[in-house]
N, C-alpha and C positions, 0 to 999 in steps of 0.2 A: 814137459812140466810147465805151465802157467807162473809168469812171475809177475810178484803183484808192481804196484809203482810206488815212488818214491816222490815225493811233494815237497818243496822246498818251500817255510813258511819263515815269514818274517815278524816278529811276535814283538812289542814293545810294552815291558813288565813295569805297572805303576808302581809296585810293590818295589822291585830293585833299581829301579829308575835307569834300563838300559835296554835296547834293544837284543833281542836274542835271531840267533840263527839259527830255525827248527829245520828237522825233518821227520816226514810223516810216512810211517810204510802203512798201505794199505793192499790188502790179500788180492788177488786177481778177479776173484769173482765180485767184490763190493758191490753190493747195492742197498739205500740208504732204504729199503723194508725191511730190514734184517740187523737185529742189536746185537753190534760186534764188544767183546772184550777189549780192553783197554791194556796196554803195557808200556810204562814209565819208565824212560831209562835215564838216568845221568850217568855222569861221563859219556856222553851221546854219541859222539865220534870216533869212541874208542869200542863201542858196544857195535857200532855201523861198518868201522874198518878194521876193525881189530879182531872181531868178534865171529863178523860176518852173520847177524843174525840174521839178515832178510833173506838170504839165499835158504839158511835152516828151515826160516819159515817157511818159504816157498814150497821147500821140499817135505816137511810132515805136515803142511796143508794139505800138498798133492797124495801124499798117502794117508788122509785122514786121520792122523794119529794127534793131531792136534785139531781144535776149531780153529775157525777165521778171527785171527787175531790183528787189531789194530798196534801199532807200537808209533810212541812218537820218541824222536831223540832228542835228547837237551846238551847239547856240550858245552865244554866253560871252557875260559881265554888262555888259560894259563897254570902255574902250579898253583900260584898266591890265590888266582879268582877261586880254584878247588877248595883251598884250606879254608877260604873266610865263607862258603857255603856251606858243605859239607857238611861241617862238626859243628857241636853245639859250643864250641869255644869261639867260633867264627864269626866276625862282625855283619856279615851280609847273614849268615843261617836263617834266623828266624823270618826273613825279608823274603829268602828264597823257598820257605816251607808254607809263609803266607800265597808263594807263587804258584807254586803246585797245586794247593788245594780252591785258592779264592780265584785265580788267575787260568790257570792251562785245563784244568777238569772242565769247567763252563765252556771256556772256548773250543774243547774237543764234544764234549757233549753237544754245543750248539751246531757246529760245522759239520761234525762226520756220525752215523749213525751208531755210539756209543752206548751200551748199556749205563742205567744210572744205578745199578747194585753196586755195592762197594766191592761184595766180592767180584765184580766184573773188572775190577780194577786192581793192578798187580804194578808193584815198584820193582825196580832192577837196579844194583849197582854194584860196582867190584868196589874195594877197599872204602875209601871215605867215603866213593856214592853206594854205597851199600850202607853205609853208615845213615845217611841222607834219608834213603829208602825206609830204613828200621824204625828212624823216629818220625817221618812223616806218617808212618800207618796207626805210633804209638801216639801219637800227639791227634791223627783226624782218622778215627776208625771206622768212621759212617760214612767216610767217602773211599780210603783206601782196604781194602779187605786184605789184601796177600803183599808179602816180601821174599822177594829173592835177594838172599847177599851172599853172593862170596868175597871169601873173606874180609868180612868189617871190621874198620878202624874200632875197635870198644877201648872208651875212658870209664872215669866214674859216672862221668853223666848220664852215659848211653847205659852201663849198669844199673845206675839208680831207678831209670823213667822204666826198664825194664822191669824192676822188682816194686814200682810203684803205679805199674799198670792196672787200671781198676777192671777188667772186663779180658783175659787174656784168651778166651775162649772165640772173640770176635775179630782175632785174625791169624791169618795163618802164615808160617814161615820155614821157606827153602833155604837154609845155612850151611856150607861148607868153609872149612879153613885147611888151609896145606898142614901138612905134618913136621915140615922143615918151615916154619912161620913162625920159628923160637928167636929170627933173627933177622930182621926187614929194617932193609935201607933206607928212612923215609926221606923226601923231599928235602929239609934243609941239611940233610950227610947223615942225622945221628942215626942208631938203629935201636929197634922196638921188640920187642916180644910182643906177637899178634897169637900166638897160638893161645897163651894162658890165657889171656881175658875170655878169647872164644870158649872155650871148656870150661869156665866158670859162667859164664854169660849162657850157653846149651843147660847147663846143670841148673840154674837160675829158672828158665824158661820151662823145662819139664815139671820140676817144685811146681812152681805157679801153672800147670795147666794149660801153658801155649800149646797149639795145633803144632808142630815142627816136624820137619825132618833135618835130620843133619848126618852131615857125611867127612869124614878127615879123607883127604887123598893126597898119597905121597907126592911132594911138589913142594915150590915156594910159590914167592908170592909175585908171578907175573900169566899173563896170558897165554902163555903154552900149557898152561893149564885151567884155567876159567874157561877158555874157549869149546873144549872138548868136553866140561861139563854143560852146557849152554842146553847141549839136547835131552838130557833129562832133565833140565829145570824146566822147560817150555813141555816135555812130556808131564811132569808131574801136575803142572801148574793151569796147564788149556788142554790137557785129553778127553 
């Protein structure tokens, strides 16, 4: 099996006024006559090591079951840098949603041979970067086509821009939430109920006519299980 490479980029974002520490996987065969699919991860580090998604892709590239898909990683510094990005409550968010669409799409479209169809372009995030993921496609739908989230942070806001999506037909969404998500330990100790808003926020989304799929799988809410869904989300999403 052919393993693609791994690019280590160094990105400096007007928009959040910080240097970022990217990486870029690109598939073994790359060559820049051929428009590759695009996939956007935040929590980048945790989708890279945690995840292991370049090795997945390596391997349903190698058996076809997926195309040659580009992914770049974006990771963040810390818990605090996650919270103030992520969510629409978050003081950096709209800085970091300006960065993805106005900032990182150009520079991957310029540099590596990226399709410029929105649906060539797929967001990825577990918990708040999935949250991340769901309103940068509701907030810039000509650029972003597809969301993958397991299980997202949903407040009211992410509720709201949901149910106030003018066009729900022009993107499509891969949603899972654990079934034990009735009781999530967040970052500063207190704990959440993530399953209800998910099941209201799914019920939300069919009403309105979003493309979705969505799947409850018994688990909580860490990467022993986001991980082992990974391969049907990149089957359903680049086959």
């Amino acid at each position: 099996m052919e393993k693609g490479s791994i690019q280590d980029v160094v990105f400096y974002s007007e928009a959040l006024q910080e240097e970022l520490q990217l990486y870029v996987y690109v598939p073994a065969n790359y060559t820049p006559l051929t428009e590759y699919q695009l996939l956007i991860a935040s929590d980048g580090n945790d989708y890279f090591q945690l995840g292991g998604i370049t090795r997945l892709a390596d391997e349903l590239i190698d058996t076809m079951e997926i195309e040659d898909v580009i992914i770049v990683f974006v990771p963040y510094r810390d818990a605090l840098d996650r919270k103030d990005k992520y969510i629409p409550s978050g003081s950096k968010y709209h800085k970091y949603l300006t960065f993805l669409a106005d900032e990182l799409v150009p520079y991957m479209d310029k540099n590596y041979a990226t399709t410029e169809l929105a649906m060539g372009r797929t967001l990825i995030g577990d918990s708040m970067a999935a949250t991340i993921s769901l309103m940068a496609a509701l907030t810039y739908p000509n650029i972003f086509g597809k969301a993958i989230l397991q299980s997202p942070y949903v407040d009211e806001d992410v509720m709201q821009a949901v149910k106030d999506f003018k066009t729900p037909t022009q993107i499509s969404i891969y949603h899972i939430i654990g079934t034990g998500e009735d009781r999530v330990k967040t970052t500063d100790g207190t704990y959440e109920d993530f399953l209800t808003p998910n099941r209201t926020m799914h019920e939300v989304m069919v009403e309105r006519g979003y493309p979705v799929f969505y799947d409850e799988f018994e688990g909580i809410h860490t990467w022993k299980y986001w991980k082992p869904d990974l391969r049907r989300a990149l089957i359903k999403n680049f086959a």
